[in-house]
N, C-alpha and C positions, 0 to 999 in steps of 0.2 A: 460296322463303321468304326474304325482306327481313328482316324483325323477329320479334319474337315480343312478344305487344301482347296476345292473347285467344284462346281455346279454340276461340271462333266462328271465329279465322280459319285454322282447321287441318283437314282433311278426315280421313278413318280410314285413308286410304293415307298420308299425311304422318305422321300418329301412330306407325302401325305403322314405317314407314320407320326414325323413330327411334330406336324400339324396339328396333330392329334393331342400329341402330348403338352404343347405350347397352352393347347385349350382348358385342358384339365388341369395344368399349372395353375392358370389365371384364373379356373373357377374355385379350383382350394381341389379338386379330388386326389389330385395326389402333390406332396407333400415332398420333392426329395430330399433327403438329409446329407450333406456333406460337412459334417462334424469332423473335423480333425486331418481335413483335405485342403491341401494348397494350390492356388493358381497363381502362375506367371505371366502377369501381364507385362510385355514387353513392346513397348511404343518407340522405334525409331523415327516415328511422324508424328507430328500432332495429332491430336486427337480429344473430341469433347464428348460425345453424343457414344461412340463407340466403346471409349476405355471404362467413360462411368456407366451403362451400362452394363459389361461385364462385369466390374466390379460390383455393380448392384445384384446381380444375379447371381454371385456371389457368394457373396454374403447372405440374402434372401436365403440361403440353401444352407446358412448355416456355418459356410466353408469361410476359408481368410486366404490372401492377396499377399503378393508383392507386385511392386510395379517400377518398373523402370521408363523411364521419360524422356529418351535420347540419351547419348553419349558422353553426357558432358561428367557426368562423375563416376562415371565406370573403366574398366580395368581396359576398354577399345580404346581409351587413349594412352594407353601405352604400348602398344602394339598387340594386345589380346586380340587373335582371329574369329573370327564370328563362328566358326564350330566348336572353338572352346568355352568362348563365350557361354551358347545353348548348353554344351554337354556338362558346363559347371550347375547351368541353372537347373538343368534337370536333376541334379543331385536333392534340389532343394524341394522342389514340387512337384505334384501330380498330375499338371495337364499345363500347357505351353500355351498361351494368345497371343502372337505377334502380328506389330503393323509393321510395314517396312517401305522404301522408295523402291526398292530393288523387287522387280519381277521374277517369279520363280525361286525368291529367298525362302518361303513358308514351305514348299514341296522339298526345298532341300534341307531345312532344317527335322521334317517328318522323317527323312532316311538317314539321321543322324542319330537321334535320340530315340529313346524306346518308351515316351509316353507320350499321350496323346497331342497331336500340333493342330492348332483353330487358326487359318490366316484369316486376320483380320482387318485387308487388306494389302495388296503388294504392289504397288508403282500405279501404274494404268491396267492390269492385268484383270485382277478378279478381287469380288469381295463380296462372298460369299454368305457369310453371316447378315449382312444389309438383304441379301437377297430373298433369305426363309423368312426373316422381320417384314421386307413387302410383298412377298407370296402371301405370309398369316394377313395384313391388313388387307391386302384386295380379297382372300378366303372371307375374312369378319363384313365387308363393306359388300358383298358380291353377293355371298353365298354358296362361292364356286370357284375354282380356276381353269374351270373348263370353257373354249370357245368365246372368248371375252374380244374386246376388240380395247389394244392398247396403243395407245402415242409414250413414244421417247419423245423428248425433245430436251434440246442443248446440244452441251456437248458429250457426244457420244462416239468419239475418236478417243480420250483420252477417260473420259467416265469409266470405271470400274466398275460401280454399282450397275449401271444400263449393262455392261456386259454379261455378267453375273444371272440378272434377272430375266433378258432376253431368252440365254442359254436354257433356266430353269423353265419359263411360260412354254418355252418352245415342246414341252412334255405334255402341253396340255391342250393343244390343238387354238392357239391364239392367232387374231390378225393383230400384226402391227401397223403403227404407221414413226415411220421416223423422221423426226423435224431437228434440221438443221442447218448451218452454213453447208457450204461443200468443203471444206478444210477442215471441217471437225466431226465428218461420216461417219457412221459405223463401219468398224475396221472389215476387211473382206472376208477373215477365218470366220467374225460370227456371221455374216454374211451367208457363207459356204456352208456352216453347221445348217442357219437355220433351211437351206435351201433341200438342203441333202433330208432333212424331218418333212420335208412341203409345207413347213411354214410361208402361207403369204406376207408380204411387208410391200409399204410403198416407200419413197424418200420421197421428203417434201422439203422445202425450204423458209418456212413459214407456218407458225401457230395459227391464227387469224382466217377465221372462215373453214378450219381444217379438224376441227376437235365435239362438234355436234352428234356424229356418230359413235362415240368412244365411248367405254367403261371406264377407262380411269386413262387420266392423262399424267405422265412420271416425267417432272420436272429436274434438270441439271442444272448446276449454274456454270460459264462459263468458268474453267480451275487456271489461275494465272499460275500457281506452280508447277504446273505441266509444258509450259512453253519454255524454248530457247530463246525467242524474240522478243523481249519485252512488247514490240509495235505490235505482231502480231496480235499479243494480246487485246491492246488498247483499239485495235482494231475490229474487233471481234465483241468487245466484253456489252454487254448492254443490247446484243442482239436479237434475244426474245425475251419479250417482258408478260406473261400472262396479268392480264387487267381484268376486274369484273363486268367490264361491259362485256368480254367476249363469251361469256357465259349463258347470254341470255335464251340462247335455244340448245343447247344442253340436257342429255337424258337425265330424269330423275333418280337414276342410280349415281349419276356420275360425282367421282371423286379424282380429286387434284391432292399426287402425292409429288414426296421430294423426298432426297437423302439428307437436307440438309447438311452445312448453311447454308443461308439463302444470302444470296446480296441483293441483286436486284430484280432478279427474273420474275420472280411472284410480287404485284404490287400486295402491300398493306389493305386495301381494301377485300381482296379475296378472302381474308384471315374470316371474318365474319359470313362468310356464306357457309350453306350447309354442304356444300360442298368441297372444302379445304379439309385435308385431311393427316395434313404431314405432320403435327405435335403428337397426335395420337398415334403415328406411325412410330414415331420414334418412342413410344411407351414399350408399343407391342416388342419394341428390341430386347426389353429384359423376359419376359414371358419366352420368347426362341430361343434366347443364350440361355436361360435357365434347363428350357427343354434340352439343348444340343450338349453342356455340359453331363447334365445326367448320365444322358446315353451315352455317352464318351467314358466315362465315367463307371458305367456300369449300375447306374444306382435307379433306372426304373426298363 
């Protein structure tokens, strides 16, 4: 494994592998050292949960950071093309992290430069990284990722992470079920993927009376940056709110994640059940980037 670019390009042995290694990070057995190694965190998009964990895992290893934070004080505002851009930063560091709006930006920065490229997210596309972070939490909560029964719900038209995770489950023999509006479905390619693996899936339009049989239910929140229409949005936004009343017949495995942030989909109430599971989701992100580094890396 050269980069990490999409879901598509990791088999169930490579997954697991990592899996693996994410475990034995977090228990202390192994140890990697990236003493005197640079990473380029490059964030054309915001970012809280994703940039500081990189950076945490990081560091954790030893290694040191640069980071860039959008465009506003770099050499793209003078007409710098975005393959000079990369091909300078690569001069500087040993493995590339970029966010970006632009789909397909990550895959083409991989075939420019000749060190390792992590997208860490691209537009509506894919975001991969999120995705090994919640394979590891449903692995830790589960015991498995094998034959699970999973709910998307939100928005999963423009969700990156639901696409990302779908792709990856779909290696493991999972039912889904996916809850949505109809104007914010799962796009038809994963749709197609998962049909052509004989992954089952239903579309539902409605959390509520729909989530009792499920392993883990993976919450979106409606992404207002993702629309053209402001209406649209405001039309849409506050459409599934997960409450702890609807929990009450719920299997005792079950866990409520998210990619956070959250706005409103998850009330406040959830937070205290044993059941809410997404702070500790977003722990497990440094434990996977620690692992996926490494191996990029070379260093376990």
């Amino acid at each position: 494994m050269k980069n990490m670019i999409s879901m598509r390009d990791l088999s169930k042995k490579d997954i697991l592998h990592l899996m693996e290694i994410a475990a034995k990070i977090e228990d202390g057995e192994i140890v990697p050292d990236l003493k005197g190694r640079l990473a380029a965190l490059l964030f054309f998009e915001p970012s809280t949960r994703t940039m500081f964990s990189f950076d945490t895992a990081v560091k954790r290893m030893n290694g040191s950071t640069i980071i860039m934070s959008g465009t506003k004080n770099t050499s793209s505002k003078k007409g710098e093309t975005f393959a000079d851009t990369l091909q300078t930063i690569a001069q500087y560091s040993d493995i590339i992290i970029m966010r970006t709006p632009v789909e397909g930006a990550a895959r083409y920065a991989s075939e420019i430069v000749n060190i390792p490229v992590v997208n860490a997210g691209d537009g509506a596309n894919q975001h991969p990284t999120q995705a090994l972070l919640d394979l590891y939490s449903i692995m830790k909560t589960q015991g498995t990722l094998e034959g699970l029964k999973v709910g998307l719900a939100g928005d999963l038209r423009f969700g990156r992470t639901v696409h990302s995770l779908a792709q990856a489950l779909s290696l493991f023999g999972v039912q889904f079920k996916f809850i949505s509006p109809s104007f914010l479905q799962m796009p038809e390619y994963i749709k197609d993927d998962l049909e052509a693996r004989k992954i089952k899936f239903t579309e539902l339009d409605d959390i509520e009376g729909n989530i009792d049989d499920l392993d883990i239910l993976y919450v979106t929140r409606i992404q207002k940056e993702r629309f053209a229409d402001p209406e649209d949005y405001e039309n849409l936004k506050g459409s599934y709110i997960l409450k702890k009343s609807m929990l009450d017949n719920v299997k005792t495995n079950f866990k409520v994640m998210h990619p956070l942030p959250r706005v409103d989909e998850i009330n406040t109430d959830v937070d205290d059940t044993k059941y809410a599971y997404y702070f500790p989701q977003a722990k497990n992100g440094v434990f996977t980037r620690q692992a996926l580094i490494a191996i990029l890396l070379g260093e376990v």
